[in-house]
Short mmCIF file of the C-alpha atoms (twelve columns), coordinates in Angstrom:
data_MODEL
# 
_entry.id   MODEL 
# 
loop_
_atom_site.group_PDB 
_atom_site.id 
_atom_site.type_symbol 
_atom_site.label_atom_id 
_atom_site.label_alt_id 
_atom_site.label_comp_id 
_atom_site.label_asym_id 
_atom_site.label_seq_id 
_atom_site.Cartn_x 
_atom_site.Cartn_y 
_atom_site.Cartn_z 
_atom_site.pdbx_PDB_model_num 
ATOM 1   C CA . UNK A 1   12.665  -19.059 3.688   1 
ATOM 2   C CA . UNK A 2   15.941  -17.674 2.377   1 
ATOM 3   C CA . UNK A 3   16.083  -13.823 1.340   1 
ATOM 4   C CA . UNK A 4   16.952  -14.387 -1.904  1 
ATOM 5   C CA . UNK A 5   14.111  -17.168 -2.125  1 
ATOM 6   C CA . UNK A 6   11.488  -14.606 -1.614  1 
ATOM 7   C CA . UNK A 7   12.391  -11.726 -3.314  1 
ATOM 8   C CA . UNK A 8   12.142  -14.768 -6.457  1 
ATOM 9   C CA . UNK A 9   8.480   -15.625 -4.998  1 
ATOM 10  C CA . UNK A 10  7.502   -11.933 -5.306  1 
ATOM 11  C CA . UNK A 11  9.534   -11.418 -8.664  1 
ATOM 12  C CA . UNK A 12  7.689   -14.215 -9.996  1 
ATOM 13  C CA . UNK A 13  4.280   -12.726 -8.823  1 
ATOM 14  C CA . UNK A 14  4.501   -9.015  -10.589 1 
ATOM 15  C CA . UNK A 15  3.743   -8.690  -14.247 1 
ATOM 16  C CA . UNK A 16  6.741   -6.436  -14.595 1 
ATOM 17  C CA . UNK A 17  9.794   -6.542  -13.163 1 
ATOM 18  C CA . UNK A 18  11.092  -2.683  -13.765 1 
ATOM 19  C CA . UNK A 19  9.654   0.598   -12.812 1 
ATOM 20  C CA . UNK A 20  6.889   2.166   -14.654 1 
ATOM 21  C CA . UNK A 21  6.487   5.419   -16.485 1 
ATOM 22  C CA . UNK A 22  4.132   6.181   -14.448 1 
ATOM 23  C CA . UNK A 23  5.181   7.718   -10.976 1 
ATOM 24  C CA . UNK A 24  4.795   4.872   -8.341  1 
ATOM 25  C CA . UNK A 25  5.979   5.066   -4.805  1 
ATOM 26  C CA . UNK A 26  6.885   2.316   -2.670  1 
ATOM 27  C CA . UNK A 27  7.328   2.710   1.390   1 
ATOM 28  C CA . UNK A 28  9.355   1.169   3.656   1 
ATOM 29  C CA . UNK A 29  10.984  1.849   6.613   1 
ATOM 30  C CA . UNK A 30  14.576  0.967   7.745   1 
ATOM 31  C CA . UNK A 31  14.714  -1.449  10.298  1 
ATOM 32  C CA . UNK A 32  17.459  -0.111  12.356  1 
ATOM 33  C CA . UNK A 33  16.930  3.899   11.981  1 
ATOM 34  C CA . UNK A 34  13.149  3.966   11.824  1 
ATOM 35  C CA . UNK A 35  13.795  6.583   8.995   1 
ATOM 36  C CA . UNK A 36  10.844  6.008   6.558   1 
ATOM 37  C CA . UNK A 37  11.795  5.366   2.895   1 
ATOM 38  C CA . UNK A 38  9.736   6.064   -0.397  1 
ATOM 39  C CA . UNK A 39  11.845  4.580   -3.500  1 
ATOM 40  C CA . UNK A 40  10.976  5.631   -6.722  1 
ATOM 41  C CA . UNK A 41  12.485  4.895   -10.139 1 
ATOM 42  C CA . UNK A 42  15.046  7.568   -9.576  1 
ATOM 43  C CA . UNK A 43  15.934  5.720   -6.243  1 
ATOM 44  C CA . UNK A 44  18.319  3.386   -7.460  1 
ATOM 45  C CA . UNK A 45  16.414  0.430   -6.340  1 
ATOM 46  C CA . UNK A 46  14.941  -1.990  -8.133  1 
ATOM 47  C CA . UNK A 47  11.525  -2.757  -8.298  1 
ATOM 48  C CA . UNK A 48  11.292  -6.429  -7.257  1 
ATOM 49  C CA . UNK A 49  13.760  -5.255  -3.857  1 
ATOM 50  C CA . UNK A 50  11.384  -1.869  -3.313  1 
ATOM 51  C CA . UNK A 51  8.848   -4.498  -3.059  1 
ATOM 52  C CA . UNK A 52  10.498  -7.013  -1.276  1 
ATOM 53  C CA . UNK A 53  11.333  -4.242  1.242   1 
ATOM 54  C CA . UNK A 54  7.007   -3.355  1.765   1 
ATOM 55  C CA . UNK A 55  6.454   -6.695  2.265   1 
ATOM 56  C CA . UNK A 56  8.574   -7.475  5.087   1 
ATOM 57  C CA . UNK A 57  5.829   -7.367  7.633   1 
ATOM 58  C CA . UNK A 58  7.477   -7.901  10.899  1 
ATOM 59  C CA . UNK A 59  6.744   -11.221 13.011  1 
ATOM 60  C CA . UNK A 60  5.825   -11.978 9.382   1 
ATOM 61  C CA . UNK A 61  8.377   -12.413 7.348   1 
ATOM 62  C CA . UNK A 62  12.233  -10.449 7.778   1 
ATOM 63  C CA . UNK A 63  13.830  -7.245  7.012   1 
ATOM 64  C CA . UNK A 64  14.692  -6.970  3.444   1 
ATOM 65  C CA . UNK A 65  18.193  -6.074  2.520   1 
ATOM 66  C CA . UNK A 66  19.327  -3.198  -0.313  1 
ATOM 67  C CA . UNK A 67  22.447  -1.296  -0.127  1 
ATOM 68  C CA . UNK A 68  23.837  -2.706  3.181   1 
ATOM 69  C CA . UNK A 69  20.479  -1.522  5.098   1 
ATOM 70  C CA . UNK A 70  17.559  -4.184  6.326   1 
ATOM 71  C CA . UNK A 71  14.046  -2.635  5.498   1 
ATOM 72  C CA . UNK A 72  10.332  -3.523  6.473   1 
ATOM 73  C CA . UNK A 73  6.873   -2.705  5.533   1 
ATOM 74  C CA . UNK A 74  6.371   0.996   5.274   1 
ATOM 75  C CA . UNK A 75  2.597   0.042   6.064   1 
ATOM 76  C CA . UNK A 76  4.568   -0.247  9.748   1 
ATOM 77  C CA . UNK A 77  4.297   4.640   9.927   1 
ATOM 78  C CA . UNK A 78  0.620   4.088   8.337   1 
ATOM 79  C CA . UNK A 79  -2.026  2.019   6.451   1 
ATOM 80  C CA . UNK A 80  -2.180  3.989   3.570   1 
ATOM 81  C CA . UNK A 81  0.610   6.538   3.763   1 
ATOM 82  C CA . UNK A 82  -1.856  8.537   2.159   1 
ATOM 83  C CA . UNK A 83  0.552   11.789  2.793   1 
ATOM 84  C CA . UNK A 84  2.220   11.296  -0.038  1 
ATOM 85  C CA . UNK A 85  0.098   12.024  -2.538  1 
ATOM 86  C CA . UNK A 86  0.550   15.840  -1.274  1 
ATOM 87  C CA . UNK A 87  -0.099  18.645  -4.673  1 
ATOM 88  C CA . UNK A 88  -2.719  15.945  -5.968  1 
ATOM 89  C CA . UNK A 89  -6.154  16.583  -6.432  1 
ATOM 90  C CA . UNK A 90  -8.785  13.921  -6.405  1 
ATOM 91  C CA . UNK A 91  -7.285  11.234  -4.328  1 
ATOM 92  C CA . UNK A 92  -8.543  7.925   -4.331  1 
ATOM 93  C CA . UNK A 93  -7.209  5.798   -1.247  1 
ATOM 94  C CA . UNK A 94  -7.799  2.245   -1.303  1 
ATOM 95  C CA . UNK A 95  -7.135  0.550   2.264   1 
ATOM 96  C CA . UNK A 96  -8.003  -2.571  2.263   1 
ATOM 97  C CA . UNK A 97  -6.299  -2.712  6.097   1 
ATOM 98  C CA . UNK A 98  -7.665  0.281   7.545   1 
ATOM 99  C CA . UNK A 99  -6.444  0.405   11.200  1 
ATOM 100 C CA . UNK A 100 -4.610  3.490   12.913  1 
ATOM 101 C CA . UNK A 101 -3.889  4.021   16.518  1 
ATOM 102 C CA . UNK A 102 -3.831  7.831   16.130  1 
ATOM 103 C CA . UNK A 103 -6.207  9.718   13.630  1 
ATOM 104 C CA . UNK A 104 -3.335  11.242  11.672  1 
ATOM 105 C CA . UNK A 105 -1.999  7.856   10.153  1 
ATOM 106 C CA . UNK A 106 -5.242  7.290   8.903   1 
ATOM 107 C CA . UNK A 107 -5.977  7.493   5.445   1 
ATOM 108 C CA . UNK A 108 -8.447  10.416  6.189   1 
ATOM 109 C CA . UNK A 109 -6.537  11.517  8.740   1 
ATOM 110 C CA . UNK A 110 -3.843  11.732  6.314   1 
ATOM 111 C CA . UNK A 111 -5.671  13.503  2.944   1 
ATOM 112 C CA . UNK A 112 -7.170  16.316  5.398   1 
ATOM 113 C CA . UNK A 113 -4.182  17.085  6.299   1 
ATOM 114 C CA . UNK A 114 -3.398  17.959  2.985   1 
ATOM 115 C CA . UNK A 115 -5.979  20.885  2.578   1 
ATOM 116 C CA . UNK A 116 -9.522  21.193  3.088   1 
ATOM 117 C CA . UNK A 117 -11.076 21.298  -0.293  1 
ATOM 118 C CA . UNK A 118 -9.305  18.409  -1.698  1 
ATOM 119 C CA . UNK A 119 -11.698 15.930  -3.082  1 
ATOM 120 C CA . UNK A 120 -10.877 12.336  -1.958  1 
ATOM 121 C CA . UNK A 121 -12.608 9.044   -1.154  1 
ATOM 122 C CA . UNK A 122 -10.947 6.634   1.127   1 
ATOM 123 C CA . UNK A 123 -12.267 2.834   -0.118  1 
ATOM 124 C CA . UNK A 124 -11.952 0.473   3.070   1 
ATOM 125 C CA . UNK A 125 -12.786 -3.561  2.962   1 
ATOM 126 C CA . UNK A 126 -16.380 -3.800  3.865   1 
ATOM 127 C CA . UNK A 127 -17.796 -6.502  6.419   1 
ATOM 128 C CA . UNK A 128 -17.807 -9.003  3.968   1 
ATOM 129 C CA . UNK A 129 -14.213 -8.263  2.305   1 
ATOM 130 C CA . UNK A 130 -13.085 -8.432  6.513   1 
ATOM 131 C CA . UNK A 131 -14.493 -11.265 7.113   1 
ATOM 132 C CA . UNK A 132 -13.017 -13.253 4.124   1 
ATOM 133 C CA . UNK A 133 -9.260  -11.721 4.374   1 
ATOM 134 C CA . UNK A 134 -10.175 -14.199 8.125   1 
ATOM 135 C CA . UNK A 135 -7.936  -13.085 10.817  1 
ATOM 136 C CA . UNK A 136 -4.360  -13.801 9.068   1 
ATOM 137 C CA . UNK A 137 -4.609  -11.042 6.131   1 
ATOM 138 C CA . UNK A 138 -1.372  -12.371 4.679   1 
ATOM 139 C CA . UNK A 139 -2.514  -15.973 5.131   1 
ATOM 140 C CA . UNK A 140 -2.702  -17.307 1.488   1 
ATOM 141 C CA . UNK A 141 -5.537  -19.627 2.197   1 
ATOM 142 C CA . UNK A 142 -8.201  -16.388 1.934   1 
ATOM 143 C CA . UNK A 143 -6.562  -15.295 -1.472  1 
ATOM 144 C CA . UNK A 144 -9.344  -15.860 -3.117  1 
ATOM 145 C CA . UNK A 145 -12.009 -15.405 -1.130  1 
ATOM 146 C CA . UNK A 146 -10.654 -11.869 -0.132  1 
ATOM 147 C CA . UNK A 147 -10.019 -11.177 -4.153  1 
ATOM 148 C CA . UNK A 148 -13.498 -12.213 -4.613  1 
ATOM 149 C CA . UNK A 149 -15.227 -10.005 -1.989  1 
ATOM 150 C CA . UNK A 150 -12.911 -7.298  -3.113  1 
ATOM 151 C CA . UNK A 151 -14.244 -7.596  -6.599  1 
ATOM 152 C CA . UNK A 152 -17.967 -7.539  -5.181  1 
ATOM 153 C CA . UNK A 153 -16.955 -4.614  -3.446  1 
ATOM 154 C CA . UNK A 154 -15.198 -2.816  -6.331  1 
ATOM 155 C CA . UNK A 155 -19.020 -3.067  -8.085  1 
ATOM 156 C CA . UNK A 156 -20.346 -1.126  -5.160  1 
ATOM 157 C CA . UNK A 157 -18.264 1.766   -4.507  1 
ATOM 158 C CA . UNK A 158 -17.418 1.935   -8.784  1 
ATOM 159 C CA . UNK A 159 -20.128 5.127   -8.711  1 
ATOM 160 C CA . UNK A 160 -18.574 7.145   -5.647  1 
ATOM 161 C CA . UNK A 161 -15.038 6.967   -6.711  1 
ATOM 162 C CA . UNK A 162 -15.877 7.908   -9.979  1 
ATOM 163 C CA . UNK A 163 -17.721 10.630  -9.025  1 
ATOM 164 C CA . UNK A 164 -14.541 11.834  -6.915  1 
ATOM 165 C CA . UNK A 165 -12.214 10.810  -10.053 1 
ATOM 166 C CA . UNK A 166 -14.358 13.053  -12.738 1 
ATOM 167 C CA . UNK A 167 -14.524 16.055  -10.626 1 
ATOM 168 C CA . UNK A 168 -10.952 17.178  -11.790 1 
ATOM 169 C CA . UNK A 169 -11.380 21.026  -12.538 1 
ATOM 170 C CA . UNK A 170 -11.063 21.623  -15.827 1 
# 
């Protein structure tokens, strides 16, 4: 599929098409430095390429192009990336994909390096959410069997990750 054919797939697939209000941070890594990239809405990047960019999972589908440079999936450094959310206070990781090959791009791995007393709760798929993503995570046949176990899921943990979100100190 043509570039510019799936950055229209994933335009046509977010509700919005520019950057929030709200602070949201998008990773990706470029594919010939390795340097990894966050773009925000000060980047100068549009939203629909910023995603474009974390989507290009390698062997998957192909470096994304902005400005001249060819990015993929900043899921590539870690699962969750969960680093960034460094000066915040709870955190609520959700990692659906929860793999690391060294404790420190894990999602805990990650928030305790942040500080000790930080209050966090790091949501992974359970055995039934794993078992319907199947093998192929990014295979669109499981789309809604994985959104359905997800939402299953969602019920279970609601409580804990509430608990962690409404412990803000006043």
């Amino acid at each position: 599929m043509p570039e510019s054919e799936r950055k229209r797939v994933i335009s046509s697939r977010l509700p919005v098409k520019t950057w929030p209000q709200r602070d949201l941070r998008i990773t990706a890594i470029d594919a010939e430095s390795g340097e990894f990239v966050v773009f925000k809405r000060d980047s100068g990047v549009g939203l629909v390429d910023a995603v474009a960019a974390s989507c290009a999972v390698p062997l998957v589908y192909p470096p994304a192009a902005i400005g001249g440079r060819r990015f993929i999936d900043g899921g590539m450094r870690s699962v969750a990336n969960a680093d960034l959310a460094k000066g915040f206070d709870p955190i609520v990781a959700l990692t659906p994909l929860s793999v690391g090959l060294r404790r420190s791009r894990t999602a805990e791995g990650q928030i305790e390096s942040l500080g000790k007393d930080i209050r966090s709760i790091v949501v992974k798929a359970d055995a039934r959410a794993r078992k319907e993503m199947g093998m192929q995570s990014l295979d669109p046949a499981f789309r809604t069997s994985s959104a359905r176990a997800g939402w299953a899921q969602a019920t279970s943990v609601a409580r804990a990750v509430a608990e962690v979100w409404t412990s803000v100190r006043a």
